[in-house]
N, CA, C and O atoms as a Tripos MOL2 file, in Angstrom:
@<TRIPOS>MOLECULE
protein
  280   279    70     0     0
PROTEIN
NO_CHARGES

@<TRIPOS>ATOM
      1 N         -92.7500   26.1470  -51.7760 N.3       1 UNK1
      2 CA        -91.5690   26.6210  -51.0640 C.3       1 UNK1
      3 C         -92.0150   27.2170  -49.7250 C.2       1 UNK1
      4 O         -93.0610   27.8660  -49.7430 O.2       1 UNK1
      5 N         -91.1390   27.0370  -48.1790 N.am      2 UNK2
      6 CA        -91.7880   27.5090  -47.3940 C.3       2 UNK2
      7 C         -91.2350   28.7420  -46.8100 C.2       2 UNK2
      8 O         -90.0280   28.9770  -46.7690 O.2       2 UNK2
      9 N         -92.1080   29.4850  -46.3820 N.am      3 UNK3
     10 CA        -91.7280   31.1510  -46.4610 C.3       3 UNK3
     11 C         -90.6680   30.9410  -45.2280 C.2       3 UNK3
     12 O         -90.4930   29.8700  -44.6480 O.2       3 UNK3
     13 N         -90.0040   32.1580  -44.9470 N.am      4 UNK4
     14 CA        -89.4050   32.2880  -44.4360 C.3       4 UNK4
     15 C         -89.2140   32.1530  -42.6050 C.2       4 UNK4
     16 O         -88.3810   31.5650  -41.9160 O.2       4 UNK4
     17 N         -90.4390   33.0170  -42.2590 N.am      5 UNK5
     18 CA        -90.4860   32.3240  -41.0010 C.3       5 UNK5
     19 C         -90.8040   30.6460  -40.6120 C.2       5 UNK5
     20 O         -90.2920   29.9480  -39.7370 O.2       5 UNK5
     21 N         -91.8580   30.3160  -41.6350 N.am      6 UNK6
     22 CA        -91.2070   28.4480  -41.3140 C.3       6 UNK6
     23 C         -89.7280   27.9770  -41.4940 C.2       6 UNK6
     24 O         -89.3150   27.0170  -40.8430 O.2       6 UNK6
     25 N         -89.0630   28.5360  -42.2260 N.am      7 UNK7
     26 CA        -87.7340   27.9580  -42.1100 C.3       7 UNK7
     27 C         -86.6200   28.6610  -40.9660 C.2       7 UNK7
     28 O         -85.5250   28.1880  -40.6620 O.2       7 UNK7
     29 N         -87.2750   29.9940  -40.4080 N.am      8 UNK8
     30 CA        -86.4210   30.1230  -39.2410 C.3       8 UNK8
     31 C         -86.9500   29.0040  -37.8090 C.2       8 UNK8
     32 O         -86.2850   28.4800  -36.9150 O.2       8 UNK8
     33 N         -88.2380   28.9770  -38.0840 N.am      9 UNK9
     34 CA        -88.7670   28.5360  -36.5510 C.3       9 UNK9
     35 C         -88.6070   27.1890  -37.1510 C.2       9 UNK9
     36 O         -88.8700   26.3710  -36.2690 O.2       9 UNK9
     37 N         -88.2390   26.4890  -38.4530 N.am     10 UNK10
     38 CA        -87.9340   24.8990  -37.8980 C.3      10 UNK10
     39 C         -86.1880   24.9030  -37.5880 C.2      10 UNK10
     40 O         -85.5230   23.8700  -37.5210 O.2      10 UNK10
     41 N         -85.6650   26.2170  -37.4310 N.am     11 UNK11
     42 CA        -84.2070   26.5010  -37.3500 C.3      11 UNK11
     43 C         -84.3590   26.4930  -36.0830 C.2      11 UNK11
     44 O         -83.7420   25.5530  -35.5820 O.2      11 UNK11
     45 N         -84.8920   27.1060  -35.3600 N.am     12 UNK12
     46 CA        -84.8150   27.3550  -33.6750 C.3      12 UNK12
     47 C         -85.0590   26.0750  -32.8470 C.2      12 UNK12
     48 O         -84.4780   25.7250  -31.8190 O.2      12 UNK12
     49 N         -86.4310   25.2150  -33.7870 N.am     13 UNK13
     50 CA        -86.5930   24.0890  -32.8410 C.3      13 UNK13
     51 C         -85.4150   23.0950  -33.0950 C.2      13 UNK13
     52 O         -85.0040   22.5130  -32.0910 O.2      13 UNK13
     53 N         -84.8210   22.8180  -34.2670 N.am     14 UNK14
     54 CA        -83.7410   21.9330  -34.4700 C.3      14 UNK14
     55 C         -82.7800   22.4250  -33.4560 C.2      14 UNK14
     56 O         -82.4670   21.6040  -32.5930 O.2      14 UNK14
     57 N         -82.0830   23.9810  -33.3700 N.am     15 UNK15
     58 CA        -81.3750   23.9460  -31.8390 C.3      15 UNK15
     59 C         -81.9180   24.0840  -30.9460 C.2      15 UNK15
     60 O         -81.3380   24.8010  -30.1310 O.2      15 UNK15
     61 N         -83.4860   23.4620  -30.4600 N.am     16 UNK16
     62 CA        -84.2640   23.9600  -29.0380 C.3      16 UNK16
     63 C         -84.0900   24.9320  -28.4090 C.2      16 UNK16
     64 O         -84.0540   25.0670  -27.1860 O.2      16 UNK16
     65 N         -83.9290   25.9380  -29.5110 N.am     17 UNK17
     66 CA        -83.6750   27.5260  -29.0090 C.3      17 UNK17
     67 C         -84.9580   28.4920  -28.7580 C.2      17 UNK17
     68 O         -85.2920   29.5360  -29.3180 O.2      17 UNK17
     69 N         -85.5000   27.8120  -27.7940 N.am     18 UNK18
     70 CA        -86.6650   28.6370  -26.7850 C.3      18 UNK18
     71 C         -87.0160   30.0880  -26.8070 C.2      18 UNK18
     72 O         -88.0250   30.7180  -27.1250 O.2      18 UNK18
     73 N         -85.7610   30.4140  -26.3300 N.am     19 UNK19
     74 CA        -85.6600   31.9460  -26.4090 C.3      19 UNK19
     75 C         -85.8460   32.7820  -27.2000 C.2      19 UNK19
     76 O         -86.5700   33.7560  -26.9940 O.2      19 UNK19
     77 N         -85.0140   32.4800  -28.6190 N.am     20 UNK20
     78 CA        -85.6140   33.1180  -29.7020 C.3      20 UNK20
     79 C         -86.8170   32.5550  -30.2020 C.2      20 UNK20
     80 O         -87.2150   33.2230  -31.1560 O.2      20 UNK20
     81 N         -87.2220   32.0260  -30.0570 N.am     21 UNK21
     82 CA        -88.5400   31.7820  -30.6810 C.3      21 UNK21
     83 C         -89.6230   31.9340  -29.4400 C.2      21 UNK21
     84 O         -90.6830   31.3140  -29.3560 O.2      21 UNK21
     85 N         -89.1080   32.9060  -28.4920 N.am     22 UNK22
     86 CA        -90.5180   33.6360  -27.7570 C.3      22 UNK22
     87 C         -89.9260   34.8620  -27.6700 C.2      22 UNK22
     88 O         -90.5150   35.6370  -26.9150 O.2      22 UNK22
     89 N         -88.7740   35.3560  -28.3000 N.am     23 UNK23
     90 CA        -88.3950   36.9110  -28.5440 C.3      23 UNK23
     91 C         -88.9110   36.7680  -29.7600 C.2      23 UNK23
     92 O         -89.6460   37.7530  -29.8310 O.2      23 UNK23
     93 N         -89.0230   36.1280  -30.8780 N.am     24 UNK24
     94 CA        -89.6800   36.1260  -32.2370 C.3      24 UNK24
     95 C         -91.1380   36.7070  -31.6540 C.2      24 UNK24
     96 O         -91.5300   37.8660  -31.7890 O.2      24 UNK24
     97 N         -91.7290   35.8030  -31.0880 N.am     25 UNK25
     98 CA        -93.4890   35.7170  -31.2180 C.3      25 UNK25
     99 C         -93.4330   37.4700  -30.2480 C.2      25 UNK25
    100 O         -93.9910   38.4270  -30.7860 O.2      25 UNK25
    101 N         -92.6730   37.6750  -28.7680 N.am     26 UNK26
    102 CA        -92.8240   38.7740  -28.6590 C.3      26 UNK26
    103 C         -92.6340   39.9780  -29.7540 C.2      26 UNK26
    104 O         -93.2830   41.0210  -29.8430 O.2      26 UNK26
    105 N         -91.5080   39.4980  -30.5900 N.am     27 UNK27
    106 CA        -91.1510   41.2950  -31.3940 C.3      27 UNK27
    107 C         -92.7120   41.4670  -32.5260 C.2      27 UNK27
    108 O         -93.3640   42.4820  -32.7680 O.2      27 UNK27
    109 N         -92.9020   40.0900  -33.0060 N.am     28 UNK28
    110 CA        -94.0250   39.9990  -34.0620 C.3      28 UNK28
    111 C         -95.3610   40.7100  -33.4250 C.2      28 UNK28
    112 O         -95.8210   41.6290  -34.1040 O.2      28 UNK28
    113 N         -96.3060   40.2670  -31.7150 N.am     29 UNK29
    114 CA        -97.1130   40.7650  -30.7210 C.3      29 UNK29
    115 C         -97.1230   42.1550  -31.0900 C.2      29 UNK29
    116 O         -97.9500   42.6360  -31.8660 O.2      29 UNK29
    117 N         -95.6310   43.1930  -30.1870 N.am     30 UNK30
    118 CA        -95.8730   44.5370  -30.6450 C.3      30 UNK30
    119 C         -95.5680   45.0380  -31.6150 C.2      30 UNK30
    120 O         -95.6290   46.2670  -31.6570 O.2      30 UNK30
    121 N         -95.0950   44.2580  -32.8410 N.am     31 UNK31
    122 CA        -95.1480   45.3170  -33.9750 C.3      31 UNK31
    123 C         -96.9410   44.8760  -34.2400 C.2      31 UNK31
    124 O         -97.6110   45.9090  -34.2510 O.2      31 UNK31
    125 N         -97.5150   44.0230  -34.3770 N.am     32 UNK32
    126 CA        -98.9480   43.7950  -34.6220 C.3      32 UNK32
    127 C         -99.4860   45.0580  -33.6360 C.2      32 UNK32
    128 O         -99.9790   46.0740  -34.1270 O.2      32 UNK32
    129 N         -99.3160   44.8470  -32.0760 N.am     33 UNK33
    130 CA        -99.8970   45.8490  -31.4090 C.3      33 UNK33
    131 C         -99.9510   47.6640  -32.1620 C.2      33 UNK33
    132 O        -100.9500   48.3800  -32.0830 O.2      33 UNK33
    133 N         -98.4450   48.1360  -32.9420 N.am     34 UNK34
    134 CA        -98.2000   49.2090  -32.8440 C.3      34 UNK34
    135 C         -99.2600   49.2970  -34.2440 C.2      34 UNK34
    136 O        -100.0460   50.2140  -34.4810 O.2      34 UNK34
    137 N         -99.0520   48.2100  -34.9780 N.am     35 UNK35
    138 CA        -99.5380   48.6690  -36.7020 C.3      35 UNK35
    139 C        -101.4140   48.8510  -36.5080 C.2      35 UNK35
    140 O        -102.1220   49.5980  -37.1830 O.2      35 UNK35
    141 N        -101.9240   47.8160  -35.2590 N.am     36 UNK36
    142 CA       -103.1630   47.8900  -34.9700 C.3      36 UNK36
    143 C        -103.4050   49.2960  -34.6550 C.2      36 UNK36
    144 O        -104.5020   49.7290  -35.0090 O.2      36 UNK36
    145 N        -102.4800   50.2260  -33.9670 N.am     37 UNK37
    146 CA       -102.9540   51.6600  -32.9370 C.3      37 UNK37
    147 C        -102.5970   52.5490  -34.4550 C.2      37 UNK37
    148 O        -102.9190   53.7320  -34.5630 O.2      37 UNK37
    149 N        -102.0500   51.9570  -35.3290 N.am     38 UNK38
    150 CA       -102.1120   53.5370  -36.5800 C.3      38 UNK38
    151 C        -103.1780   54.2090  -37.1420 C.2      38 UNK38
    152 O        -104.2340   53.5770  -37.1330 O.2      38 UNK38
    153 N        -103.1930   54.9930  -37.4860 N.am     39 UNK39
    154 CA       -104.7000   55.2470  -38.0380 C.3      39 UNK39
    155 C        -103.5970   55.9900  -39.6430 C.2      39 UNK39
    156 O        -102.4110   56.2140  -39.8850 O.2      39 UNK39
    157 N        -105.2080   56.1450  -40.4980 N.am     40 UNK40
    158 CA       -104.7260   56.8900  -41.6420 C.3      40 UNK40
    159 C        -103.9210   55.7900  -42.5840 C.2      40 UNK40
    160 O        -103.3970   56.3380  -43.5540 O.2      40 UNK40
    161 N        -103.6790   54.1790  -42.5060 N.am     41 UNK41
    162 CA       -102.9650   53.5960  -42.8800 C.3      41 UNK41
    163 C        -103.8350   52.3020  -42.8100 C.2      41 UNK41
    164 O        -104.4530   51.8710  -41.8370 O.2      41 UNK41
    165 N        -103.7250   51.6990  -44.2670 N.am     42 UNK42
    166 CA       -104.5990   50.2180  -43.9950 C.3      42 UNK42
    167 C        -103.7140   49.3370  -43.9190 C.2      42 UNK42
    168 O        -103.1410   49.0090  -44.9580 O.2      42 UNK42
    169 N        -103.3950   48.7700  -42.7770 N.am     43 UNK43
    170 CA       -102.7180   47.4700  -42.2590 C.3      43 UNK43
    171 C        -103.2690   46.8090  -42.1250 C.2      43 UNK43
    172 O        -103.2160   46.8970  -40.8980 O.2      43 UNK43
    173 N        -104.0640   45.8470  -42.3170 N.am     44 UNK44
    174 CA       -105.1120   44.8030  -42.6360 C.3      44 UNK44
    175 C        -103.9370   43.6980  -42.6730 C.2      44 UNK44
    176 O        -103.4340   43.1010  -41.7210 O.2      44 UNK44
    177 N        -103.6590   43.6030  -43.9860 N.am     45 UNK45
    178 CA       -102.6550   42.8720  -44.6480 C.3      45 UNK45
    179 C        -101.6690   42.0810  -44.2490 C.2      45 UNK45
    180 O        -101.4380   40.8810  -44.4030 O.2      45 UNK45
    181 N        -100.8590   43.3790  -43.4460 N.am     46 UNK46
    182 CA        -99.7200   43.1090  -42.9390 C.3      46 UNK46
    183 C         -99.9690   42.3180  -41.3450 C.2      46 UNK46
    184 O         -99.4100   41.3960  -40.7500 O.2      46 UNK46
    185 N        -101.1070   43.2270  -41.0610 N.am     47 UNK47
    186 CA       -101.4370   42.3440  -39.4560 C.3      47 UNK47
    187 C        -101.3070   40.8080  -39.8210 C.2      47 UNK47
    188 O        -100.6150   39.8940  -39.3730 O.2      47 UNK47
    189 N        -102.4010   40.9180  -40.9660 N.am     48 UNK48
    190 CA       -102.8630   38.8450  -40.7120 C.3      48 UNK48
    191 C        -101.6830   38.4440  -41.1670 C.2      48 UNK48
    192 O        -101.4590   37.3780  -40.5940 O.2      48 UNK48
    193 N        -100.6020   38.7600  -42.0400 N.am     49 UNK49
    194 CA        -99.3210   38.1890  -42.5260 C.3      49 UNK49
    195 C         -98.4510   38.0720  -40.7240 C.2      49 UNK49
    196 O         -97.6110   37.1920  -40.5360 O.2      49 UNK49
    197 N         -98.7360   38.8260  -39.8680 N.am     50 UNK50
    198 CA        -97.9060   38.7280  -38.6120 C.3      50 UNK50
    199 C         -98.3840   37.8510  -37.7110 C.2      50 UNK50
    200 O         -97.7100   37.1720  -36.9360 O.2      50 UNK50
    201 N        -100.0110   37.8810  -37.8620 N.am     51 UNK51
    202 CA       -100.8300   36.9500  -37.0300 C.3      51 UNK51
    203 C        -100.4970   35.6810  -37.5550 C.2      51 UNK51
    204 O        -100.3550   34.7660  -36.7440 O.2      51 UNK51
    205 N        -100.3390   35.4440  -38.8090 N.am     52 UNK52
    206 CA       -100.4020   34.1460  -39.3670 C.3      52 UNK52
    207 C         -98.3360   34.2420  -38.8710 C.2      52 UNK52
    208 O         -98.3030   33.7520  -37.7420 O.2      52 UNK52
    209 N         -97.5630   34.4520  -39.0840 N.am     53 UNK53
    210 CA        -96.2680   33.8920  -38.7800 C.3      53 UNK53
    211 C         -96.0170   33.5440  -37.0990 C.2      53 UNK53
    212 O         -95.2880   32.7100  -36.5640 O.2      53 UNK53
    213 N         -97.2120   34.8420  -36.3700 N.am     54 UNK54
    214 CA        -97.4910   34.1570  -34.7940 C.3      54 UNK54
    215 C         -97.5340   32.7470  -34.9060 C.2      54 UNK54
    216 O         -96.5380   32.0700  -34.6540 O.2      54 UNK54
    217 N         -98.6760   32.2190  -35.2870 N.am     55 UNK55
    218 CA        -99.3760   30.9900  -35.4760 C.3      55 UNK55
    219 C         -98.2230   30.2100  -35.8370 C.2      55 UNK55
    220 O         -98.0550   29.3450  -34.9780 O.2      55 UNK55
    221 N         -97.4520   30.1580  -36.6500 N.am     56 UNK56
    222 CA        -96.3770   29.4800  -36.5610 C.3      56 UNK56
    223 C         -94.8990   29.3850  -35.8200 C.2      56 UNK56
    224 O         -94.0940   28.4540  -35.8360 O.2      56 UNK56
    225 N         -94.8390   30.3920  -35.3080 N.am     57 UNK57
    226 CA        -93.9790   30.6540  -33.8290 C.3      57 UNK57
    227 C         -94.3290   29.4370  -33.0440 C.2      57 UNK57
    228 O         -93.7320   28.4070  -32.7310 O.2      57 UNK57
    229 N         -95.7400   30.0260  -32.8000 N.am     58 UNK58
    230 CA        -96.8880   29.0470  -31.2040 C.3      58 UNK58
    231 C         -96.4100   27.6080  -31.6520 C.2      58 UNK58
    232 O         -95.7410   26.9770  -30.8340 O.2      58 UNK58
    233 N         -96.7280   26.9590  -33.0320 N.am     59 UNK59
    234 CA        -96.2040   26.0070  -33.4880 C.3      59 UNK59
    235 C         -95.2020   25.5980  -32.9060 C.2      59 UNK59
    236 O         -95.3980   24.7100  -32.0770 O.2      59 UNK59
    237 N         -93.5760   26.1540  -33.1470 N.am     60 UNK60
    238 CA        -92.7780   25.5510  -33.2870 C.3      60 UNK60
    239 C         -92.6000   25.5660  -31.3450 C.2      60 UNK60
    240 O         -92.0430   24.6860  -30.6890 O.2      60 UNK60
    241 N         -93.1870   26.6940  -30.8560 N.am     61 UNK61
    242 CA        -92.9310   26.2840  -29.3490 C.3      61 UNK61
    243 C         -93.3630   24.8440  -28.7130 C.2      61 UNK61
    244 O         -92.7990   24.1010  -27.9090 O.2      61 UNK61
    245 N         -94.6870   24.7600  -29.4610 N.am     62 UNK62
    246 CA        -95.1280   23.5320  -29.3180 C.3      62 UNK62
    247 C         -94.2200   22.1910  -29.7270 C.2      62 UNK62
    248 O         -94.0920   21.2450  -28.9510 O.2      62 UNK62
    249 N         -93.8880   22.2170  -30.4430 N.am     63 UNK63
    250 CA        -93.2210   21.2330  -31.1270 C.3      63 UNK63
    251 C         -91.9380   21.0650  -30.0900 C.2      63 UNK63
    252 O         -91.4280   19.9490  -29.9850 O.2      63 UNK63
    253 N         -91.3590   22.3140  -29.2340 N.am     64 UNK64
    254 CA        -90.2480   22.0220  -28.1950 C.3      64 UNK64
    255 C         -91.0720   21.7710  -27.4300 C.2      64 UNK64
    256 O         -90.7660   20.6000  -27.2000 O.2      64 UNK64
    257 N         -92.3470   22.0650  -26.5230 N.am     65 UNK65
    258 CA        -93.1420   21.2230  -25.7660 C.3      65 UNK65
    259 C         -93.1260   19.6950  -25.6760 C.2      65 UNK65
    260 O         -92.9840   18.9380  -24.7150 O.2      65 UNK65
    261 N         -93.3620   19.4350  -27.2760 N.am     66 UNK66
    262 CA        -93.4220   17.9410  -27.2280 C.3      66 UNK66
    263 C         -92.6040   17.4280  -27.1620 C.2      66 UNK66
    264 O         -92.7230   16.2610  -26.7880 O.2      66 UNK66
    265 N         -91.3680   17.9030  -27.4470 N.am     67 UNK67
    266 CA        -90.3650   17.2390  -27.3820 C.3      67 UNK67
    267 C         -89.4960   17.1040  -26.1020 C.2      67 UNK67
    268 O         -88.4660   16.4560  -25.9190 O.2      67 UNK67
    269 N         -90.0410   17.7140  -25.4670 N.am     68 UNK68
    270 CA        -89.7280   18.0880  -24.3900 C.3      68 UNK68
    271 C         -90.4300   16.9840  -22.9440 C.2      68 UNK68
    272 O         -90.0470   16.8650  -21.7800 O.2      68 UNK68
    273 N         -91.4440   16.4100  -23.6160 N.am     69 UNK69
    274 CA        -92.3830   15.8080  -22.7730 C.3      69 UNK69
    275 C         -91.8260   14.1790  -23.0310 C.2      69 UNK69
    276 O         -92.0210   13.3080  -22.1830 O.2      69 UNK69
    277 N         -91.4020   14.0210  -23.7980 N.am     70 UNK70
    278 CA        -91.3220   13.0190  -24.7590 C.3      70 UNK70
    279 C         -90.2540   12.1070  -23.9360 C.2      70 UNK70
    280 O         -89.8520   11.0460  -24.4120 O.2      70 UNK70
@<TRIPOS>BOND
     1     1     2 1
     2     2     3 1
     3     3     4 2
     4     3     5 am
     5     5     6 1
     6     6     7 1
     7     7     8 2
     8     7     9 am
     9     9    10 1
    10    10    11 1
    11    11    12 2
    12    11    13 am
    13    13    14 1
    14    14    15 1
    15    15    16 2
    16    15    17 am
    17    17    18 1
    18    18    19 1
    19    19    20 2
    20    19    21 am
    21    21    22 1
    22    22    23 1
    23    23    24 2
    24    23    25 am
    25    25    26 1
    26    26    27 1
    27    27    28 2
    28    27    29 am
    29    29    30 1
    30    30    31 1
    31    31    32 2
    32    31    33 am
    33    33    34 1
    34    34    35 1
    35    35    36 2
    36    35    37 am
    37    37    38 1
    38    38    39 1
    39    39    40 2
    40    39    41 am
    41    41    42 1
    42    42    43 1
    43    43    44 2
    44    43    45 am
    45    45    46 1
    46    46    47 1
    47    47    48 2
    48    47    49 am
    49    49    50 1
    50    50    51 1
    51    51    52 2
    52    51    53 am
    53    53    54 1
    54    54    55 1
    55    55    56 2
    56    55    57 am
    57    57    58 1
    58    58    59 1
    59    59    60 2
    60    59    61 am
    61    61    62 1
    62    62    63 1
    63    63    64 2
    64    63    65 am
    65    65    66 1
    66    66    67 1
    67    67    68 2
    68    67    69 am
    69    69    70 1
    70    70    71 1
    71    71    72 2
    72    71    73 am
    73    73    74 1
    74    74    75 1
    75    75    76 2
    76    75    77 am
    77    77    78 1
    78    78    79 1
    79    79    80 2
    80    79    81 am
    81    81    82 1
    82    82    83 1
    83    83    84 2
    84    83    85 am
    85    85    86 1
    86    86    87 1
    87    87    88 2
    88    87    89 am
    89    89    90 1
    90    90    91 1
    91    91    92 2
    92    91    93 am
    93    93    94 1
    94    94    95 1
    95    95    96 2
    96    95    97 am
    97    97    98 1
    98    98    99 1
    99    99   100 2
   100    99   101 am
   101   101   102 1
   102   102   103 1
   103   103   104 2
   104   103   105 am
   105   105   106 1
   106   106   107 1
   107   107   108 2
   108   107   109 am
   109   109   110 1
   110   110   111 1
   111   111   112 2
   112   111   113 am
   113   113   114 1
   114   114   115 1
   115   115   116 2
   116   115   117 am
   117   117   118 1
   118   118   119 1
   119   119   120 2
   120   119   121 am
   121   121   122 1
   122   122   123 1
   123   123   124 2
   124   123   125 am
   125   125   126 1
   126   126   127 1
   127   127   128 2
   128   127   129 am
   129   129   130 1
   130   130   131 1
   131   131   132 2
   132   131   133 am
   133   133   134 1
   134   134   135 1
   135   135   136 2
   136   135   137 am
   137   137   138 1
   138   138   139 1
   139   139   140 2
   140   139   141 am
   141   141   142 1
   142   142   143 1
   143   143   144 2
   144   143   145 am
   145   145   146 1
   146   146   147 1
   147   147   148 2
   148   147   149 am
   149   149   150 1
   150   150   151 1
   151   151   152 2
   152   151   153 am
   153   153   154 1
   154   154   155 1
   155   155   156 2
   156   155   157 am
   157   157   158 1
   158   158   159 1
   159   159   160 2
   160   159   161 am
   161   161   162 1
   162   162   163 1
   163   163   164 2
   164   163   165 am
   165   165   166 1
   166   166   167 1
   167   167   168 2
   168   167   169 am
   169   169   170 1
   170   170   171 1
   171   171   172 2
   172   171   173 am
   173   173   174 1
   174   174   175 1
   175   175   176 2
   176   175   177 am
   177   177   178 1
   178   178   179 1
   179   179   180 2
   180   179   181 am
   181   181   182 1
   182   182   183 1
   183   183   184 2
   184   183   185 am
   185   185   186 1
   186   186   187 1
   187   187   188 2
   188   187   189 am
   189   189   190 1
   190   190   191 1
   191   191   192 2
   192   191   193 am
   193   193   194 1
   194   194   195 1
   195   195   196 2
   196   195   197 am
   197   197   198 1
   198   198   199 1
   199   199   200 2
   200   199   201 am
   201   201   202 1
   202   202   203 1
   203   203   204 2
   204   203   205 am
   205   205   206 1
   206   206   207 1
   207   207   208 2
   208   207   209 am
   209   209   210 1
   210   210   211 1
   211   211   212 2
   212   211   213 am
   213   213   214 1
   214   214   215 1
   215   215   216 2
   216   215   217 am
   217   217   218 1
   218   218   219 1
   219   219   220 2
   220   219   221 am
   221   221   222 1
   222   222   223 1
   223   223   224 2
   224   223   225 am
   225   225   226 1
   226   226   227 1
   227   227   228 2
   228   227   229 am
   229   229   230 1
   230   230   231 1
   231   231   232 2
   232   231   233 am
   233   233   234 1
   234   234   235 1
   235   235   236 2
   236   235   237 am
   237   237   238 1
   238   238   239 1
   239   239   240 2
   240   239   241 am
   241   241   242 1
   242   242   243 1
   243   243   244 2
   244   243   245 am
   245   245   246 1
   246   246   247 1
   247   247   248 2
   248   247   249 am
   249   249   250 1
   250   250   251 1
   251   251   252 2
   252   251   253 am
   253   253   254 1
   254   254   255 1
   255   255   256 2
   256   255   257 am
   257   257   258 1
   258   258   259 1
   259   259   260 2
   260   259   261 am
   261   261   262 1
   262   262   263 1
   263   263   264 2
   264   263   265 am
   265   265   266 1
   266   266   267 1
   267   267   268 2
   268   267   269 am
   269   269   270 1
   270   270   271 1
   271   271   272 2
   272   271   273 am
   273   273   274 1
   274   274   275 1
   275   275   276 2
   276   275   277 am
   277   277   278 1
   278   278   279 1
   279   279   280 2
@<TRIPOS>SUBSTRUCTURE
     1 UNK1         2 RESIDUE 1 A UNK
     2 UNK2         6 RESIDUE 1 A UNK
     3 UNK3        10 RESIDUE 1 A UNK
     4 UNK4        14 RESIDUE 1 A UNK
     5 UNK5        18 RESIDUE 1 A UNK
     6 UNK6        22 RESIDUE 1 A UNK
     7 UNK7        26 RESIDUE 1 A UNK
     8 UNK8        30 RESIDUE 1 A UNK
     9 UNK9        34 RESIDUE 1 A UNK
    10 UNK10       38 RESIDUE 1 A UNK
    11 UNK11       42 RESIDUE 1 A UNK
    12 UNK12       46 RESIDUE 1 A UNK
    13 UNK13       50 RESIDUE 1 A UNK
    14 UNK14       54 RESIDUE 1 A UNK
    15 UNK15       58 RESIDUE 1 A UNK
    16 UNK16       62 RESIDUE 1 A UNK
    17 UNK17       66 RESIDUE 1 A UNK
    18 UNK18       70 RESIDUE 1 A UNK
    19 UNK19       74 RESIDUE 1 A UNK
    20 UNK20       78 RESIDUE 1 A UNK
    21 UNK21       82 RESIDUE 1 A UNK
    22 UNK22       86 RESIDUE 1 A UNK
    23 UNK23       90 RESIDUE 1 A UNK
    24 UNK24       94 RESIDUE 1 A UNK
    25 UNK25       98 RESIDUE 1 A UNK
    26 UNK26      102 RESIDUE 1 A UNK
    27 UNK27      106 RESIDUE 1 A UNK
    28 UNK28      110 RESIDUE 1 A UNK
    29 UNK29      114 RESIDUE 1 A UNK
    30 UNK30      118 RESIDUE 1 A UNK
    31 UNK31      122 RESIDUE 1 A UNK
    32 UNK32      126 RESIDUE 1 A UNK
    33 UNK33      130 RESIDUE 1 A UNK
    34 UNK34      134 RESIDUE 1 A UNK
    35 UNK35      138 RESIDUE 1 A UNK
    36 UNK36      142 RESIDUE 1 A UNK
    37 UNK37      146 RESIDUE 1 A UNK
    38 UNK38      150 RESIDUE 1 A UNK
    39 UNK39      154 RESIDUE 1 A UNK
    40 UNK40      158 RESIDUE 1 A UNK
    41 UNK41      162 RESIDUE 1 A UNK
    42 UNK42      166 RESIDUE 1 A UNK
    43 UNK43      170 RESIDUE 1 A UNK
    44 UNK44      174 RESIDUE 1 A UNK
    45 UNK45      178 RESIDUE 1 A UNK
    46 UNK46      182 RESIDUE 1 A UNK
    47 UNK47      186 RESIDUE 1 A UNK
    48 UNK48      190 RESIDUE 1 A UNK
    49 UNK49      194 RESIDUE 1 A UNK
    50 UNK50      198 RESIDUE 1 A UNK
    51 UNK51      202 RESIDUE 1 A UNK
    52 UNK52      206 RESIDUE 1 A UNK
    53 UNK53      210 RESIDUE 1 A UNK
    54 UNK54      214 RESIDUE 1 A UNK
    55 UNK55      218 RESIDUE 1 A UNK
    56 UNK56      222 RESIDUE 1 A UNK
    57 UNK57      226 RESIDUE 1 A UNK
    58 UNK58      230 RESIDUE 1 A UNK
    59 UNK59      234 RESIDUE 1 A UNK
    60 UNK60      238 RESIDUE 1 A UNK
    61 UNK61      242 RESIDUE 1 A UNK
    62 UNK62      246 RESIDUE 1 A UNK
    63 UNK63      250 RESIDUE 1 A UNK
    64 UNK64      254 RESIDUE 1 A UNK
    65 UNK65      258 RESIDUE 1 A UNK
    66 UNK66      262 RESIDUE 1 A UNK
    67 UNK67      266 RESIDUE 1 A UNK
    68 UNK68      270 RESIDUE 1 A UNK
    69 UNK69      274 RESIDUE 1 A UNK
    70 UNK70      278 RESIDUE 1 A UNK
């Protein structure tokens, strides 16, 4: 089954909705940025769970890239 952010970001590229899916990858950036500056708290976890839904953001931008070229 695919988690949830794959099924929003193949939602955004089906409406070539750009925008949210680089307000996605931005809001995901600084919450990673803020959880990186905590101390006293192991966010390990949660980072690579944000890094890894980045990675699929970048994806689906790509995927309007190509389609875009196409």
């Amino acid at each position: 089954m695919p988690s949830a952010i794959v099924l929003i970001v193949d939602a955004y590229v089906r409406l070539n909705d750009r925008i949210s899916l680089d307000d996605l990858r931005i809001q995901r950036r600084k919450l990673a940025v803020d959880l990186k500056a905590r101390t006293g708290f192991d966010c390990r976890t949660t980072i690579q769970q944000i890094e890894e839904d980045i990675i699929v953001i970048e994806a689906g931008l790509a995927r309007l890239d190509g389609a875009a070229t196409s």
